[in-house]
C-alpha positions as CSV (number, residue, x, y, z in Angstrom):
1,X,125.9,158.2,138.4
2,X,126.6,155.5,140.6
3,X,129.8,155.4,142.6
4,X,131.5,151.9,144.4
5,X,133.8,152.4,146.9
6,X,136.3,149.9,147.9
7,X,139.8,149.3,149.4
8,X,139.3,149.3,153.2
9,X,140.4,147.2,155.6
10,X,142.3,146.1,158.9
11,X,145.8,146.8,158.8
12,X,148.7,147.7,161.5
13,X,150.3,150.9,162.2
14,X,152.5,152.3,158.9
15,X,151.2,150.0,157.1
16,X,149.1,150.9,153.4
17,X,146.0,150.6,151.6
18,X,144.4,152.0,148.1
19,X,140.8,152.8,147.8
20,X,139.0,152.5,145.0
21,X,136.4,154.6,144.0
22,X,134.6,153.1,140.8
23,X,132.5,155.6,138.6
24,X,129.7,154.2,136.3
25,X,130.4,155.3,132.7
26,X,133.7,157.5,130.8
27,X,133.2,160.1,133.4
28,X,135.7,160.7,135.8
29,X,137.3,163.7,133.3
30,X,134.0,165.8,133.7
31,X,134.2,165.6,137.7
32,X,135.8,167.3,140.6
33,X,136.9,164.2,143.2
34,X,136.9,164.5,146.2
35,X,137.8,161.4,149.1
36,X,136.2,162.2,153.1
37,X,136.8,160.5,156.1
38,X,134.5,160.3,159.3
39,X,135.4,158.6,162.6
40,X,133.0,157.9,165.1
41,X,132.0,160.7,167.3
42,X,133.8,163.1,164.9
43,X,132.6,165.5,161.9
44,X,133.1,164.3,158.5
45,X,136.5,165.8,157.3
46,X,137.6,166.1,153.2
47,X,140.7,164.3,153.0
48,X,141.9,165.0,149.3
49,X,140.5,167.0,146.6
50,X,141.3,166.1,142.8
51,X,140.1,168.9,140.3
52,X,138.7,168.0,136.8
53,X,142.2,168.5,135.0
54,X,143.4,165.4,137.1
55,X,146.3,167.1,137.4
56,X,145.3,169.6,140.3
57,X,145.0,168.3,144.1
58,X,144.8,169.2,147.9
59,X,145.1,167.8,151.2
60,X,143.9,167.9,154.2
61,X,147.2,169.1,156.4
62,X,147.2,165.7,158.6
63,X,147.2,163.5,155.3
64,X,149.9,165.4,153.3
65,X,153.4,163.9,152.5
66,X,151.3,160.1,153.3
67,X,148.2,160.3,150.9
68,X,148.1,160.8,147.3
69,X,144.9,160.9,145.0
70,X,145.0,160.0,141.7
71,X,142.8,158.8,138.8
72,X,142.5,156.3,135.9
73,X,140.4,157.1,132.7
74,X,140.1,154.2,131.1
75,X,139.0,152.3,134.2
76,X,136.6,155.0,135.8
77,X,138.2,154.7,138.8
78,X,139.3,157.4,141.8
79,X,142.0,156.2,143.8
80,X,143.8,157.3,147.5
81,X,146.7,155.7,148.3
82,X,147.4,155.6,151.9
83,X,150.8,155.2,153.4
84,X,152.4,155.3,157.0
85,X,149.0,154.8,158.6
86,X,147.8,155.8,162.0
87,X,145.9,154.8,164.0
88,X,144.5,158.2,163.8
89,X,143.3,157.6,159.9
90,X,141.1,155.2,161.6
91,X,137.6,156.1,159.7
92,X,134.8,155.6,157.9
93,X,136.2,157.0,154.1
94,X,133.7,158.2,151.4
95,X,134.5,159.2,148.0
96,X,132.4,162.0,145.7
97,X,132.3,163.8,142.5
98,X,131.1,166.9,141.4
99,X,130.5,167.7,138.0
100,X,132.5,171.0,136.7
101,X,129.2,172.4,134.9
102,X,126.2,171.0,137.0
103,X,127.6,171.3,140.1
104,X,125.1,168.1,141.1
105,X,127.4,165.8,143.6
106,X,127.1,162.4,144.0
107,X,128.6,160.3,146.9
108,X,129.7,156.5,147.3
109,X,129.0,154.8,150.3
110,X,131.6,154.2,152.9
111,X,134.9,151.9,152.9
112,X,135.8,151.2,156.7
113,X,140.2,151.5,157.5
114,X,140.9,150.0,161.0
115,X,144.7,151.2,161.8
116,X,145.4,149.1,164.5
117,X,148.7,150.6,166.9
């Protein structure tokens, strides 16, 4: 399982972006999703959480009411919409999937977001 992460970017404070997170194959039902941030200097931190029924989700508490994670089968794709940015969303963000059986996970590389103030 290969997974592409894209989406990131420079853009101002309150501003938005959606990253992409593109699964190889039909496979995004069979997989917990998860999206991570890291800033430099500063432990990786999970974001949002997406379980396998696509209906299920979490949030990290600084992220809730301005993220939203979602999912589209037919393209294989994990998505996290980010509204009314801050600078402090500024990060390195990663995307994963676990699979609900295996439990093998499998990460994407980074997208860089650059909230300027």
């Amino acid at each position: 399982v290969q997974l592409q992460a894209s989406g990131g970017g420079l853009v101002q404070a309150g501003g938005s972006l959606r990253l992409s997170c593109a699964a190889s194959g039909s496979i995004v039902g069979l997989y917990d999703w998860s999206w991570y941030r890291q800033a430099p200097g500063k432990q990786r931190e999970l974001v949002a959480v997406l379980r396998s029924d696509g209906v299920t989700n979490d949030y990290a508490d600084s992220v809730k009411g301005r993220f939203t994670i979602s999912r589209d089968n037919a393209r294989n794709t994990v998505y996290l919409q980010m509204n009314s940015l801050k600078p402090e969303d500024t990060a390195d963000y990663l995307c994963n999937g676990v699979h609900v059986i295996t439990r093998r996970l499998y990460w994407g590389q980074g997208t860089l977001v650059t909230v300027s103030s």
